[in-house]
Steps between C-alpha positions, in 0.01 A plus 500: 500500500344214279541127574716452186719807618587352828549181288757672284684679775511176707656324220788814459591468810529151479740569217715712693482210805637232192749736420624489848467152579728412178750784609527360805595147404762616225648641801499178669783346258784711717541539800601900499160597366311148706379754739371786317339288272339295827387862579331579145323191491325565830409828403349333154284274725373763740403708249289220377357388817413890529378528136253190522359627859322765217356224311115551510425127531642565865163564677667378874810689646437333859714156440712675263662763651561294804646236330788713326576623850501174648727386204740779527527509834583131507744532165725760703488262779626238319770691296656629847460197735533206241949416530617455136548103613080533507505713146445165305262390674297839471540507140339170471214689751447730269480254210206292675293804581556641144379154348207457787384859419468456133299172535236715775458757212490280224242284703330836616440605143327157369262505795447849438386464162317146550346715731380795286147503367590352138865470564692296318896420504611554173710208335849728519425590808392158682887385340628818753329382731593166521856571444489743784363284720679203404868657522418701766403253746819277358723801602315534862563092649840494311663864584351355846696157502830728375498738804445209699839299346678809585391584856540160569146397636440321198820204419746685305610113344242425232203295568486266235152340535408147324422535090550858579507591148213308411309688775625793387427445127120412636444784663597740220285303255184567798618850489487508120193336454327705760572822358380397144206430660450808659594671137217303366207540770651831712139549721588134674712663824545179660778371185695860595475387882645173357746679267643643823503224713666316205765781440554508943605121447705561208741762697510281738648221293718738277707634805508197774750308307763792406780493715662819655822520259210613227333767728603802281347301133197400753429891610629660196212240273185608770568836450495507128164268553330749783584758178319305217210443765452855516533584158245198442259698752583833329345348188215332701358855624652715210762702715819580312730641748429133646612280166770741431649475842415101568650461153820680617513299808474197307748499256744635706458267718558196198793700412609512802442111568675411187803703639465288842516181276750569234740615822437198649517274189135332573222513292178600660367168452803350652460762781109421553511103518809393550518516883841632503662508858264299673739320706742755609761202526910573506689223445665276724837598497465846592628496807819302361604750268728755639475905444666767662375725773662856543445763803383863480809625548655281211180618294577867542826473455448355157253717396681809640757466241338386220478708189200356366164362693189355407231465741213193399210550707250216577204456701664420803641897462115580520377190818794747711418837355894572438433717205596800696828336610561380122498883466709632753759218423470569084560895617794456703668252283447774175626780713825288596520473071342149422262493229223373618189315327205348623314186280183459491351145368167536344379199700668575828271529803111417445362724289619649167712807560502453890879547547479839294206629712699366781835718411298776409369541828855494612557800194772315388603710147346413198822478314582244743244233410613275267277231359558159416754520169630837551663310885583188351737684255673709810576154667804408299654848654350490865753439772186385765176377461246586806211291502243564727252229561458404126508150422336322181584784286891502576516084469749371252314220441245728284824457218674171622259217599269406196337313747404780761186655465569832507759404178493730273373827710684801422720558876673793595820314414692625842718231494677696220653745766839473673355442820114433650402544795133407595274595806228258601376315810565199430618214193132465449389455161257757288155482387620261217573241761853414407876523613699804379867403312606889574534492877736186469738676233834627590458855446201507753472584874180465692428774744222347746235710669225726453540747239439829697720427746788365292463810269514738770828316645658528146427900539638523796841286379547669154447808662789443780708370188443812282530701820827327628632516086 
């Protein structure tokens, strides 16, 4: 078999690897066929790992083939042992090494060729290059900073630093100017060196002064950047299953920042230097203003006879892992003859689609999940509203306080129903930093405690009630 026929049948199977990988992200857009198409996209991506192994510019198996082992060995690690609390922070794992392995190639491939008796990097291909480099090593320190934020090693408040966006600015000119540079006179290493070093800093300064109410815009815009790195490298050393897929990643990953911003009414710009959050402050009259506490037993007892239930699920439902109760409660209240519902919030939690991957795992039904518009128009005709550790994204003041930050971001508008009741700790604020008017409105009760255990005492009350009924 000639060069040029391995060539060819590389590139088919490649085709048939595309094929999957865009399969498998249509199938992304609902969560009945989320998994399957999870499933077909991994398939695309072994077969491609398994089609390049027969590339014939592979001379050395000996790092290879331990590496994939290493790497899939430590990928089912993490996809077992990681809690979904830790999922965001993975995801923003996976970003960095994405970006940091697309700047090594990228890197790999100009010294490679400065290298080669009468090499020479092509004009198109020094641009790759630089962009691969460049983004990828952006994607590494700020995907880096993110997981940080969210594990809480790094301070979740932004870190506004002096002239920040002067500094900033600076830096991307360096950046800028050091990868035309490299464009023009590709055999000088040390200005790619520099290029990274440049693009390290950058990350650095992009992500340190985003606060942790704009965690999902933060991960959802380094994963559509680790994707244009790769497709950048893809062009750098001519592999097209690599621009096709890197070009996938990337603009679903604008998309799916867009989506982040337009649900949370920011721009991106807004969301990038305006600091938002950063003091975490509620204000001084909290503790003056009266709500209403209610008991399990009172809980149940509303919820037991209610016709109609909506369950709002926040990221406090994923710090106590009470997606299983959610469950058992949502199935006993549905076999008593309540209709229930659960809303998801494309913002809620800290990662873009984190409370559906959380009910999922629960296998709450499909038909159950509602999304932002399709709840808010049940809320008119919902007898109680359950909200379980949400916060920002069930505020009133998102519709009633021009002066609140989070004015104007779509809520699930729970303060519609006939009654609320909502689960959390404590009257702490959310990531936004700021008071919220619905747990000091009439029609709301405040359940106090963790989530797990407060769920599974609302199981075992409904269920006497039903039982007793």
């Amino acid at each position: 078999m000639s060069d040029l026929d391995v060539i060819n049948v590389i590139n088919a199977v490649y085709v048939v690897a595309a094929a999957l990988f865009i399969y498998g992200i249509s199938g992304l857009r609902k969560p009945s066929t989320a998994r399957s198409g999870n499933r077909m996209a991994a398939a695309g991506m072994l077969i491609a790992i398994v089609a390049t192994l027969f590339d014939r510019e592979i001379a050395r198996f000996e790092f290879i083939i331990p590496a994939i082992a290493v790497g899939a060995v430590v990928g089912a690690w993490m996809a077992r042992a990681v809690p979904m609390t830790g999922m965001p922070q993975m995801v923003a794992i996976f970003n960095a090494t994405g970006g940091i392995a697309s700047a090594i190639v990228a890197l790999g491939e100009l010294i490679r060729t400065n290298e080669r008796p009468g090499g020479e990097v092509e004009v198109d291909s020094a641009v790759a290059i630089a962009l691969g480099i460049a983004i990828g090593t952006v994607t590494l320190t700020g995907s880096l900073v993110a997981a940080g934020k969210l594990h809480g090693t790094i301070n979740q408040n932004p870190v506004l630093l002096p002239a920040r966006n002067v500094v900033t600015a600076g830096a991307g000119v360096v950046l800028v100017a050091l990868g035309v540079v490299l464009v023009v006179a590709p055999d000088l290493t040390w200005v790619a060196l520099g290029l990274a070093a440049a693009g390290l800093l950058l990350g650095v300064l992009l992500a340190i002064p985003i606060g942790g109410a704009d965690m999902p815009v933060l991960v959802a815009l380094f994963n559509s950047y680790s994707g244009l790195a790769a497709a950048a490298t893809g062009f750098a050393i001519d592999n097209n299953l690599l621009i096709i897929a890197g070009s996938l990643v990337g603009a679903s990953g604008l998309i799916l920042t867009a989506i982040m911003c337009r649900a949370m009414n920011r721009s991106l710009v807004n969301v990038m230097f305006a600091g938002f959050g950063q003091t975490g402050v509620i204000v001084a009259d909290q503790e003056q203003r009266p709500y209403r506490t209610v008991t399990t037993e009172d809980a149940a007892t509303l919820l037991a006879y209610a016709r109609s239930v909506v369950f709002v699920a926040g990221y406090g439902l994923a710090v106590a892992q009470a997606q299983h109760e959610l469950r058992k409660l949502g199935d006993l209240l549905e076999g008593n003859g309540t209709t229930v519902r659960y809303g998801v919030h494309p913002v809620a939690g800290r990662m873009p689609g984190h409370m559906n991957v959380l009910l999922a795992e629960a296998d709450v039904p499909y038909d159950q999940l509602y999304d932002l518009d399709d709840t808010n128009r049940e809320f008119g005709q919902t007898e109680v509203a359950l909200v379980v550790g949400a916060n920002d994204v069930v505020n009133p003041q998102a519709r009633t306080n021009p002066d609140s930050p989070i004015y104007g971001m779509p809520i699930m508008n729970v303060d519609e129903a006939q009654s609320v009741i909502v689960m959390k700790r404590t009257m702490a604020s959310g990531f936004s930093g700021i008071d919220n008017d619905l747990f000091y409105m009439d029609r709301t009760s405040m359940l106090f405690g963790d989530a797990r255990a407060s769920l599974r005492s609302l199981v075992a009350e409904v269920e006497e009630i039903i039982n007793d009924g």
